[in-house]
TIRO-2110 file (N, C-alpha, C; in Angstrom, 1 decimal):
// TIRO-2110
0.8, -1.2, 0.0, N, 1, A
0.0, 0.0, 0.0, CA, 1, A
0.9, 1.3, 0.0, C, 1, A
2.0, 1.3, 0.8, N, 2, A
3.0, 2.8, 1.0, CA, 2, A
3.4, 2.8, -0.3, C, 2, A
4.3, 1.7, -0.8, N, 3, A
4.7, 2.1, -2.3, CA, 3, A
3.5, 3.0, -3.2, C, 3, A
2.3, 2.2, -3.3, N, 4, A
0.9, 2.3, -4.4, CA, 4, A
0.9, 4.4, -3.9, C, 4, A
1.2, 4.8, -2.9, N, 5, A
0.6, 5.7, -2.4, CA, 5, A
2.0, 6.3, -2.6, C, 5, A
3.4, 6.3, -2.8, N, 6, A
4.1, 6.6, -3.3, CA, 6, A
4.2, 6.9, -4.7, C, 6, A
4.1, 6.1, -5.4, N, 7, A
4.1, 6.0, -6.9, CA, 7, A
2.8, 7.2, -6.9, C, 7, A
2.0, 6.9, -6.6, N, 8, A
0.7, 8.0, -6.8, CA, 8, A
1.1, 9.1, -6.7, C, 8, A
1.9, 9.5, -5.7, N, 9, A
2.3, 10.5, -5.1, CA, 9, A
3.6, 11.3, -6.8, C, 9, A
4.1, 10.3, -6.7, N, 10, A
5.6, 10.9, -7.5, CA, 10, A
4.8, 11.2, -8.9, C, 10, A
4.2, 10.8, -9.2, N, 11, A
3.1, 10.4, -10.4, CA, 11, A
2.7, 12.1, -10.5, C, 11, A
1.9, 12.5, -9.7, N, 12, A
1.3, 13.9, -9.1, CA, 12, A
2.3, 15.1, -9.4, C, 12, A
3.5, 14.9, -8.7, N, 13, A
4.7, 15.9, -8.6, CA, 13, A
5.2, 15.6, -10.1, C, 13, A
5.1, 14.7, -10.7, N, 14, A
5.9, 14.8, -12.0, CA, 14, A
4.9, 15.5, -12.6, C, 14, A
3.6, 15.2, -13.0, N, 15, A
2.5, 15.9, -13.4, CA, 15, A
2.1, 17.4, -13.5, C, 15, A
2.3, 17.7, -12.0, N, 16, A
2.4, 19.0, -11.8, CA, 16, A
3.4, 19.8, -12.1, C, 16, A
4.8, 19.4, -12.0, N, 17, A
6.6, 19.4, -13.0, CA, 17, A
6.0, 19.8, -14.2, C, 17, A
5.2, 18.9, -15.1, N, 18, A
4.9, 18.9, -16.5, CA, 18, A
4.0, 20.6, -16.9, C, 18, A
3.1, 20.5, -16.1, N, 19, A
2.3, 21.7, -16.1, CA, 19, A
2.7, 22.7, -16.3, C, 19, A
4.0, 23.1, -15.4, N, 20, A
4.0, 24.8, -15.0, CA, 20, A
5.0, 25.0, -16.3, C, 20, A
4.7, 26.5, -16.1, N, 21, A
4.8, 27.2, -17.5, CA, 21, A
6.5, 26.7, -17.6, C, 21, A
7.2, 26.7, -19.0, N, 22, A
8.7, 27.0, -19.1, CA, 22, A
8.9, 28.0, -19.1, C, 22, A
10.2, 28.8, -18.8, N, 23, A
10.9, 29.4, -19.0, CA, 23, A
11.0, 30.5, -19.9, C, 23, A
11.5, 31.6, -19.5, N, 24, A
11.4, 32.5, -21.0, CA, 24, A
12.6, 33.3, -21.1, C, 24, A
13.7, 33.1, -22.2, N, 25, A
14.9, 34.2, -22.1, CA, 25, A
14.8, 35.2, -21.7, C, 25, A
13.6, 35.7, -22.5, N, 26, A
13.9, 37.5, -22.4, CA, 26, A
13.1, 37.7, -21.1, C, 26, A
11.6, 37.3, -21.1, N, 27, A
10.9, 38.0, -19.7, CA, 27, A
11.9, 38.1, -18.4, C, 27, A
12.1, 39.8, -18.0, N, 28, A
12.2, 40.3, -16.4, CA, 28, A
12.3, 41.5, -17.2, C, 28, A
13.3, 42.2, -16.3, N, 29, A
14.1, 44.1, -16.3, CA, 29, A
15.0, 43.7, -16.6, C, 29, A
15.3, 44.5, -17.5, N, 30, A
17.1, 44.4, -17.9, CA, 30, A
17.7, 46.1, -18.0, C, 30, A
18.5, 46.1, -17.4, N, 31, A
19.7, 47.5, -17.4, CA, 31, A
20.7, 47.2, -17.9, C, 31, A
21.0, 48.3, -19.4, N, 32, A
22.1, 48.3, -20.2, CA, 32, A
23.1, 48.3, -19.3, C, 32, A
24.6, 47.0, -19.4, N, 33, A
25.8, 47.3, -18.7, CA, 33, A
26.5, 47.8, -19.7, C, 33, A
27.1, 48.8, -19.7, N, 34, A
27.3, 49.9, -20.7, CA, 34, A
29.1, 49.4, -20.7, C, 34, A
29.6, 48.7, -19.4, N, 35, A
31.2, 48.1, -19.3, CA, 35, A
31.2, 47.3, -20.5, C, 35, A
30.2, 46.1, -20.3, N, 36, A
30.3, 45.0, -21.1, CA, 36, A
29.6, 45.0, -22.7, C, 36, A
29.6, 46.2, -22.9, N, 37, A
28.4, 46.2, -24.0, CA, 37, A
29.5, 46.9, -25.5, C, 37, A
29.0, 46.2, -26.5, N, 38, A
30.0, 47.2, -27.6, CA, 38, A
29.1, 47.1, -28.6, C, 38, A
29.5, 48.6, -29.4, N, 39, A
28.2, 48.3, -30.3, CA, 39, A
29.2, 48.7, -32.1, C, 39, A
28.7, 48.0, -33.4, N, 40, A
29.6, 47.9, -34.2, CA, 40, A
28.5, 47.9, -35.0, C, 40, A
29.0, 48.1, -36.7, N, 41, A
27.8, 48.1, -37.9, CA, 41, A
27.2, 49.5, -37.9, C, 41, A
27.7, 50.7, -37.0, N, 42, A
26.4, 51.8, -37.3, CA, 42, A
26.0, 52.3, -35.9, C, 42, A
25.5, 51.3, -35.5, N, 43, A
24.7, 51.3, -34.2, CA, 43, A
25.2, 52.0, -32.9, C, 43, A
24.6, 53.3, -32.6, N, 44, A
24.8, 53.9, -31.8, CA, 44, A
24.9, 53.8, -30.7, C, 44, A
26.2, 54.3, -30.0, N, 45, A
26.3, 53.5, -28.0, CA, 45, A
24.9, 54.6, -27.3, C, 45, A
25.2, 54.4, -26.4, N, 46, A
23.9, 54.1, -24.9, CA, 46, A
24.7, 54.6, -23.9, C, 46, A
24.1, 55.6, -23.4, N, 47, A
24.5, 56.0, -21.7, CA, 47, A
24.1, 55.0, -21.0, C, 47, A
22.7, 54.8, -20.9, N, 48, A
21.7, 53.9, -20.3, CA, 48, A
20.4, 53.7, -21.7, C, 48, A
20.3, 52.5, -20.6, N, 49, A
19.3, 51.6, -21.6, CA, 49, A
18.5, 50.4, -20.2, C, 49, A
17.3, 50.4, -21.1, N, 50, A
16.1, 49.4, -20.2, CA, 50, A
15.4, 48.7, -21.3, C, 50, A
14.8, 47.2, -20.9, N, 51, A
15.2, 46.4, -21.8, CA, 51, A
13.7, 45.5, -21.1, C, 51, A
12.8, 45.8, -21.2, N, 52, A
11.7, 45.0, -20.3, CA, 52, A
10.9, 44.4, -21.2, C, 52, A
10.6, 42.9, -21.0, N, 53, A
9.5, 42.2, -21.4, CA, 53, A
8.8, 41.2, -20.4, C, 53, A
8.0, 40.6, -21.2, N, 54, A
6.4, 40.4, -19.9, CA, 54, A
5.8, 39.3, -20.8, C, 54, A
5.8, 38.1, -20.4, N, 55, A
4.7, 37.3, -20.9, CA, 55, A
2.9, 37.5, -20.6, C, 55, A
2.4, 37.6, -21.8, N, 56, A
1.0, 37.6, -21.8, CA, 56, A
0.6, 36.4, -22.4, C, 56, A
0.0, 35.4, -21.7, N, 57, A
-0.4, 34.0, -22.2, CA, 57, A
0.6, 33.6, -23.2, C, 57, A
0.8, 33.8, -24.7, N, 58, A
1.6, 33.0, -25.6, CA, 58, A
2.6, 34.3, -26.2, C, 58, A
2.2, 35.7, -25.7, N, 59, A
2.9, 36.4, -26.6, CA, 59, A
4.0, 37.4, -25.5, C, 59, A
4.9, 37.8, -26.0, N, 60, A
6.0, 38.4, -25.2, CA, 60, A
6.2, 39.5, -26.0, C, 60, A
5.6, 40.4, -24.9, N, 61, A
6.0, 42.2, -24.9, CA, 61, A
7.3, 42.8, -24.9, C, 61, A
8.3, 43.7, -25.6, N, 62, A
9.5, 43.8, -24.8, CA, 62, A
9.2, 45.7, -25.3, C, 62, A
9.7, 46.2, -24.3, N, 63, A
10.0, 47.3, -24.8, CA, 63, A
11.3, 48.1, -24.0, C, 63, A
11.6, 49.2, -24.9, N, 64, A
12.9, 48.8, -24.8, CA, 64, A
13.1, 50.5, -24.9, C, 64, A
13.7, 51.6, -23.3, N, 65, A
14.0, 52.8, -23.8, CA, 65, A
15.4, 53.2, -23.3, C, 65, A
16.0, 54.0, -24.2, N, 66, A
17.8, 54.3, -24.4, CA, 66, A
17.9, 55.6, -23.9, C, 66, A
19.0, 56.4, -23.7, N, 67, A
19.8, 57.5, -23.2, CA, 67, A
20.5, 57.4, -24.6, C, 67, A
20.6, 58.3, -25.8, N, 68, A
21.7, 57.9, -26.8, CA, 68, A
22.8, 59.0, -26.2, C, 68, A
24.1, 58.8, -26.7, N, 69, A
25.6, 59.1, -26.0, CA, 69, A
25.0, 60.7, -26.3, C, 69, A
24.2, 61.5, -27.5, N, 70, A
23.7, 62.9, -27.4, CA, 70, A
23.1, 63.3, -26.5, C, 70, A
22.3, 62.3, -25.6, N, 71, A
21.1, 63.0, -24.8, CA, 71, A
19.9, 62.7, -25.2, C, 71, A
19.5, 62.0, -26.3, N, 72, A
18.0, 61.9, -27.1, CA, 72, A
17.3, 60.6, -26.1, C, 72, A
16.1, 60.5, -26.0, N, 73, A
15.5, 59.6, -25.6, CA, 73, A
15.3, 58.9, -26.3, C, 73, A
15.4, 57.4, -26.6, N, 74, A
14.3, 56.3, -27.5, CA, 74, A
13.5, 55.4, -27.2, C, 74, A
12.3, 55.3, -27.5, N, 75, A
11.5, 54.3, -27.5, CA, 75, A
10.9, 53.8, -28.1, C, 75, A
11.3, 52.0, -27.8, N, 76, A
11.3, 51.4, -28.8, CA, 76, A
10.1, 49.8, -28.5, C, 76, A
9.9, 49.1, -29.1, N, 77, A
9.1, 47.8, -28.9, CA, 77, A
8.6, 47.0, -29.7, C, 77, A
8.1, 45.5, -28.9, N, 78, A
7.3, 45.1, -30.1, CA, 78, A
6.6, 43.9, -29.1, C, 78, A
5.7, 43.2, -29.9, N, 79, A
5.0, 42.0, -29.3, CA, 79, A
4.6, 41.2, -30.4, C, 79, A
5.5, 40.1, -29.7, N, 80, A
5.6, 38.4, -30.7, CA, 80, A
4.9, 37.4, -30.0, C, 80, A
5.1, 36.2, -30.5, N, 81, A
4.2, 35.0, -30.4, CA, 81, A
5.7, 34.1, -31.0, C, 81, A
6.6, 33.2, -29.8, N, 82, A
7.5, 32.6, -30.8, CA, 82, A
6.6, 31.5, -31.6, C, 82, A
7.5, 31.6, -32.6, N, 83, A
7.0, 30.4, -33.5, CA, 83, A
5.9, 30.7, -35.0, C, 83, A
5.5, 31.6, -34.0, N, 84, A
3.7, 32.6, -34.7, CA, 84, A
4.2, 33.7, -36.0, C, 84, A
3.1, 34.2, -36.2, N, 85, A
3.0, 35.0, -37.2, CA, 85, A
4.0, 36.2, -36.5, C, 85, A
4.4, 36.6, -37.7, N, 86, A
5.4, 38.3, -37.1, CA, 86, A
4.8, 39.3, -36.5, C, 86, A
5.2, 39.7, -35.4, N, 87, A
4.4, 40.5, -34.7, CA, 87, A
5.0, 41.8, -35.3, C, 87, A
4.0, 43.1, -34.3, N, 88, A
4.3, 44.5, -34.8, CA, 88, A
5.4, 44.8, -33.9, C, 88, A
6.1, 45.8, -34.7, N, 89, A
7.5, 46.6, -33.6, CA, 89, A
6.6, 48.0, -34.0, C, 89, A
7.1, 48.8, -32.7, N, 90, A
6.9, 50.1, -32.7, CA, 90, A
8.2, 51.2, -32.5, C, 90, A
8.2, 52.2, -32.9, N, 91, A
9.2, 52.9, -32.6, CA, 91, A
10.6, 53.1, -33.1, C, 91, A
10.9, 51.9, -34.1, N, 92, A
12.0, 51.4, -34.8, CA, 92, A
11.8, 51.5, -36.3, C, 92, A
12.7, 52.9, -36.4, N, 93, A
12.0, 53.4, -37.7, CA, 93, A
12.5, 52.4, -39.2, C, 93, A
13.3, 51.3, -38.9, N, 94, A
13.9, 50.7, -40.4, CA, 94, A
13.2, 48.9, -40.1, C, 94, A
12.4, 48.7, -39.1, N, 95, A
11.4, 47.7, -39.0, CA, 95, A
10.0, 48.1, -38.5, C, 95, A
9.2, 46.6, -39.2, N, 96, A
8.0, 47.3, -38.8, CA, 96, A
6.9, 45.8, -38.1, C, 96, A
8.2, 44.5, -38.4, N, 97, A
7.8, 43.4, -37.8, CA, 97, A
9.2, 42.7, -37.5, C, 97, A
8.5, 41.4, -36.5, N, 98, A
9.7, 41.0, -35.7, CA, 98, A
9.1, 39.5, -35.7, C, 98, A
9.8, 38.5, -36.3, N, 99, A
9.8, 37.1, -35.8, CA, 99, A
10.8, 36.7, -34.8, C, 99, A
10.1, 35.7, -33.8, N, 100, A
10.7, 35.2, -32.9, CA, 100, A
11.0, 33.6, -33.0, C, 100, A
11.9, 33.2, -32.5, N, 101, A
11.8, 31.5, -32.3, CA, 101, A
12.3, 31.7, -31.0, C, 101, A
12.0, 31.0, -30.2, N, 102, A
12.5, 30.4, -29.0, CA, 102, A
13.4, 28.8, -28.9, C, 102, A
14.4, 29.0, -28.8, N, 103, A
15.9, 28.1, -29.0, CA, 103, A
16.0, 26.9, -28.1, C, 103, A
15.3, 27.8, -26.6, N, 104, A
15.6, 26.9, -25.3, CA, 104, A
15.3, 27.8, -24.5, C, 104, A
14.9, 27.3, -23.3, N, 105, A
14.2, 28.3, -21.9, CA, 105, A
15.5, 29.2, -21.7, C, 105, A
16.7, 29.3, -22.2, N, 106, A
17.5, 30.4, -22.0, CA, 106, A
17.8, 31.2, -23.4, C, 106, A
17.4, 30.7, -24.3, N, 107, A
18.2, 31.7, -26.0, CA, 107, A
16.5, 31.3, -27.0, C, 107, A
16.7, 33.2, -27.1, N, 108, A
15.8, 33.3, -28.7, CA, 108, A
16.0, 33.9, -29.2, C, 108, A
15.9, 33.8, -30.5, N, 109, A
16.4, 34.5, -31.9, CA, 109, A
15.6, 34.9, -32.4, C, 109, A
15.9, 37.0, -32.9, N, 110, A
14.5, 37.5, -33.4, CA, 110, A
15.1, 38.3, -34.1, C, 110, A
14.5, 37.9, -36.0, N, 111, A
15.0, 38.5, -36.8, CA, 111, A
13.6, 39.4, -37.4, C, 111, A
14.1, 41.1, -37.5, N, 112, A
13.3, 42.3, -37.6, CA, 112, A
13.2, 42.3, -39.3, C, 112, A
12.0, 42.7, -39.6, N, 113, A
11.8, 43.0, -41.3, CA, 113, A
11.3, 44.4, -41.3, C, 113, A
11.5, 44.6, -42.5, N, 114, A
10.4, 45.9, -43.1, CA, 114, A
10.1, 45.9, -44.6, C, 114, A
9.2, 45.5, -44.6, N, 115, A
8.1, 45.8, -45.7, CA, 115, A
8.4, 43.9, -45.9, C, 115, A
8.3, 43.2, -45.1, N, 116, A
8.5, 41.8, -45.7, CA, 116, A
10.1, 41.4, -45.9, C, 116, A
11.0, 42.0, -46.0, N, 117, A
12.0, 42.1, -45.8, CA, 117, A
13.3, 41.9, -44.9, C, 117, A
14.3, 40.9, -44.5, N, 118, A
15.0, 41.1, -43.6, CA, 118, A
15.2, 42.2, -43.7, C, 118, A
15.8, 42.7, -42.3, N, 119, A
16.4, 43.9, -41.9, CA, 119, A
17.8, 43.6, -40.7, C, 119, A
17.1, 42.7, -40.0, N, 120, A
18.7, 42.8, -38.5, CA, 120, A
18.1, 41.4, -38.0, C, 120, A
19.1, 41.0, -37.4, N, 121, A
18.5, 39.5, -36.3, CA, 121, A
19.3, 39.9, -34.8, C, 121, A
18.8, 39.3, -34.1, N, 122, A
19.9, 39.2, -33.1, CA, 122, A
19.6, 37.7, -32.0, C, 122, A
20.4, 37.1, -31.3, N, 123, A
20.5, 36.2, -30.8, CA, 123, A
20.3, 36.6, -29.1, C, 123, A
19.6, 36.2, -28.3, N, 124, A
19.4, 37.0, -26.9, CA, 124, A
19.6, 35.1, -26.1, C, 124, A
20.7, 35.8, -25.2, N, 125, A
21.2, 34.3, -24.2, CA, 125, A
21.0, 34.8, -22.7, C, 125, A
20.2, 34.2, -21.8, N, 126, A
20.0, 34.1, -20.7, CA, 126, A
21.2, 33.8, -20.0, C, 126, A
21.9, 34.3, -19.0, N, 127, A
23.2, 33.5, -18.1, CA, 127, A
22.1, 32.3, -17.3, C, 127, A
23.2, 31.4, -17.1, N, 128, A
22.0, 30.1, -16.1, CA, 128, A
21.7, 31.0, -14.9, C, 128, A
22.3, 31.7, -14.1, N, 129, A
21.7, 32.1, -12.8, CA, 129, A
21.0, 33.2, -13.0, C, 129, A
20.4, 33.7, -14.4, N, 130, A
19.3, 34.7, -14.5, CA, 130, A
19.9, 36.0, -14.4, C, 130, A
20.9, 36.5, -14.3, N, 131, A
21.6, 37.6, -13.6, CA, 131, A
21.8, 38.6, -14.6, C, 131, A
22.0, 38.0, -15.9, N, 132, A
22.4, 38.8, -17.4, CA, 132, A
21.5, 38.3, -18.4, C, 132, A
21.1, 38.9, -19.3, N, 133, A
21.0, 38.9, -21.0, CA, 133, A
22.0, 39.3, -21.8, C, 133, A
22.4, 38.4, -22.7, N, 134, A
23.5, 39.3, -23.8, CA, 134, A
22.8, 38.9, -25.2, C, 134, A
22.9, 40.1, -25.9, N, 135, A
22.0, 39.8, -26.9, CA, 135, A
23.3, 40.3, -28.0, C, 135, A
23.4, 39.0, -29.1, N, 136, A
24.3, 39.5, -29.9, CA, 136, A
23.7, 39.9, -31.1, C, 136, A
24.7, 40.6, -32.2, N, 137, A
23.8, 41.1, -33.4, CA, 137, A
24.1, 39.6, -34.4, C, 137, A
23.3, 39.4, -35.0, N, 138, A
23.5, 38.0, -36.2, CA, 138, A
23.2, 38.7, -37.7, C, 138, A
23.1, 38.3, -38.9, N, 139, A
22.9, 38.5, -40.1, CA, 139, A
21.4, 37.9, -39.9, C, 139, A
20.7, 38.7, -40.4, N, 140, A
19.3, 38.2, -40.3, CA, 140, A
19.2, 36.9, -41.2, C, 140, A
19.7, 36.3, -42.1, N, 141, A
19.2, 35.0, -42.9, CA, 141, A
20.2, 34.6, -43.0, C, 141, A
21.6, 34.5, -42.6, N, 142, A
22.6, 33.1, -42.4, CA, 142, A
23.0, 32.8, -40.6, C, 142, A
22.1, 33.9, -40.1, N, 143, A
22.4, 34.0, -38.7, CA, 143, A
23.9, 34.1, -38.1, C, 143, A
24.9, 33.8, -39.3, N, 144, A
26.4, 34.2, -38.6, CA, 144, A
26.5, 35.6, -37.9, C, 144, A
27.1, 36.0, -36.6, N, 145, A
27.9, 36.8, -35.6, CA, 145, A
28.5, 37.7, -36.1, C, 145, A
27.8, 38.9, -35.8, N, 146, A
28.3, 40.1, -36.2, CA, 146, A
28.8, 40.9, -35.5, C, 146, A
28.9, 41.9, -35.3, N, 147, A
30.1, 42.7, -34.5, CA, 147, A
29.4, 43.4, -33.0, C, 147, A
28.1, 43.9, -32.7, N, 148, A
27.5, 44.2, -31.8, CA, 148, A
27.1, 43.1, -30.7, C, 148, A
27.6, 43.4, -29.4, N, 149, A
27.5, 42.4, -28.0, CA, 149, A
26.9, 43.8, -27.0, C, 149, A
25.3, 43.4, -27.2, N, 150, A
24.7, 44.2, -25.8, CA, 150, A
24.5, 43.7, -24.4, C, 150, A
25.1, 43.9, -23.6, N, 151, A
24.9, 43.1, -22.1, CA, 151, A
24.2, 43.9, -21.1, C, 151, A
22.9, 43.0, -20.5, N, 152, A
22.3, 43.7, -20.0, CA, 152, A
22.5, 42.9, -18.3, C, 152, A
21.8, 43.6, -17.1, N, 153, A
22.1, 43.5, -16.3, CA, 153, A
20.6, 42.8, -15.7, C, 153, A
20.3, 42.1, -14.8, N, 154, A
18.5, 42.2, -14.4, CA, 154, A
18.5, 43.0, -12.9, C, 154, A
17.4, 44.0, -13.0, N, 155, A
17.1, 44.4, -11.8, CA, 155, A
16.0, 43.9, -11.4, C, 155, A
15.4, 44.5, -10.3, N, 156, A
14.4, 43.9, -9.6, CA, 156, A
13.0, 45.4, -9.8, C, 156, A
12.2, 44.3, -9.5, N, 157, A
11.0, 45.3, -9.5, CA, 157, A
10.2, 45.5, -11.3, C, 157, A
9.5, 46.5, -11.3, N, 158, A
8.5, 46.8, -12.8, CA, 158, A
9.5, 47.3, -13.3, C, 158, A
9.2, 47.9, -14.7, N, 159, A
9.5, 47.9, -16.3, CA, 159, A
9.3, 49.4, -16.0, C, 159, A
9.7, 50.4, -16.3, N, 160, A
9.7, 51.9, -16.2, CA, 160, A
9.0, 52.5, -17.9, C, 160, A
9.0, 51.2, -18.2, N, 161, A
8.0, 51.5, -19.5, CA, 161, A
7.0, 50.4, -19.9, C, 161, A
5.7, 51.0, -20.0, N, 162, A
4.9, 50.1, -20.3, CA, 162, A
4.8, 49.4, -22.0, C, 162, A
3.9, 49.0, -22.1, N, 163, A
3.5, 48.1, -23.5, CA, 163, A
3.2, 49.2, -24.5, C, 163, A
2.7, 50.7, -23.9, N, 164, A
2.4, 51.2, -24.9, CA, 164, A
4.0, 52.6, -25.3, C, 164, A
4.3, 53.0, -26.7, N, 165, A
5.7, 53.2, -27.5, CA, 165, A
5.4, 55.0, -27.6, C, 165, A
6.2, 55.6, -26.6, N, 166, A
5.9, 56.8, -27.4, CA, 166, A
7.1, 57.0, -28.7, C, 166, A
6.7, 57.5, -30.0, N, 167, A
7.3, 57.5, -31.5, CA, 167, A
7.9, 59.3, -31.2, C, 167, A
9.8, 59.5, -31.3, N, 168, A
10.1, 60.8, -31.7, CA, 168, A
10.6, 60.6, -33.2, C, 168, A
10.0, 61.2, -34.2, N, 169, A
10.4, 61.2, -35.4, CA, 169, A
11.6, 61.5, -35.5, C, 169, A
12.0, 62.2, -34.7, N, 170, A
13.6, 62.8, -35.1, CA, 170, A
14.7, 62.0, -34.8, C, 170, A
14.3, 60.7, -34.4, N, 171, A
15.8, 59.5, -34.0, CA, 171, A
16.4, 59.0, -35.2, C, 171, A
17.1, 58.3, -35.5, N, 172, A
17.8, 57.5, -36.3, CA, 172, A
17.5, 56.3, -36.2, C, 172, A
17.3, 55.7, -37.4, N, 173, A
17.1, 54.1, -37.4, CA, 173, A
18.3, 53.2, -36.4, C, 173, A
19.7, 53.6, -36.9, N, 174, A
20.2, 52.4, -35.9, CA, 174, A
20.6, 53.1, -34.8, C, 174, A
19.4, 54.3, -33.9, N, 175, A
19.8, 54.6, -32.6, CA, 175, A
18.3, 53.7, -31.8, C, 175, A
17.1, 53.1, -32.5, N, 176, A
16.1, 52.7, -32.1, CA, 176, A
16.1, 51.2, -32.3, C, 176, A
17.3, 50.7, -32.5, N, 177, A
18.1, 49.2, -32.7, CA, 177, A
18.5, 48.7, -31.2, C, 177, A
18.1, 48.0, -30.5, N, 178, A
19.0, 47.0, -29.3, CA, 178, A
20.7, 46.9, -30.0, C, 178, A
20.3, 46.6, -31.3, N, 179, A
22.4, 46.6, -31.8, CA, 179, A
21.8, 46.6, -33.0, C, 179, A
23.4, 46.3, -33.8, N, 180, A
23.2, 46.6, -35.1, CA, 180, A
24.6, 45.6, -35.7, C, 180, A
END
């Protein structure tokens, strides 16, 4: 009977194991580490940078606002579905959609288009103890490693920007880029 009531038992806990949601690279806060960060191809450095996304049932919010090394504000975003149809970006004036795949509960790869078109990919890796994101720049359709390494930091607490993008016309395309 103890075993029967064991086995039932482990049966339950594996069950409930199977249930809960996986993992997601990109969802927490992220703070641009501006030490470890280098940016190459165009792409304009960052005093500071915030990097937040949020699971909503299947689709993942990120939005994303910068300090550029002038003083300008950016804000930037988008909301995907990995796997799914290309979701909209906001705020990034040389994309206007973003495919996502999800790699592994720590790495996903999300290459940006405009008008149907590649435009940029980048590769985003979870450290195991949650502590960092580094998101590198890739060639949007052979995915080979390009010269931009963003490292971000996780803080604690909400997102300082929500889901919805304020647009300043006056930015530059690769200053409304995570990298380039």
């Amino acid at each position: 009977m103890f075993m029967r009531v064991l086995a039932v038992g482990l049966t339950l806990v594996a069950a409930s194991g199977a249930a809960q949601p996986v993992g997601d690279p990109l969802a927490g806060h992220w703070e641009l580490n501006v030490a470890r960060s280098r940016y190459g191809g165009g792409a304009e450095a960052r005093t500071r940078e915030s990097f937040d996304c949020a699971l909503a049932g299947a689709k993942v919010t990120c939005t994303i606002r910068s300090v550029m090394a002038d003083g300008r504000l950016v804000d930037g975003g988008f909301t995907a579905t990995y796997g799914g149809a290309p979701g909209r970006v906001h705020g990034i004036s040389d994309a206007d959609a973003v495919s996502l795949v999800k790699v592994s509960d720590a790495i996903a790869d999300a290459t940006f288009t405009l008008h149907g078109r590649a435009a940029f990919g980048y590769r985003a890796v979870r450290a195991t103890d949650g502590r960092s994101l580094t998101i590198v720049s890739v060639d949007p359709l052979s995915r080979a490693v390009l010269n931009s390494v963003v490292v971000y930091d996780a803080r604690q607490g909400r997102g300082r920007s929500g889901t919805r993008v304020r647009i300043d016309p006056g930015r530059t395309a690769a200053a409304a880029r995570p990298h380039a």
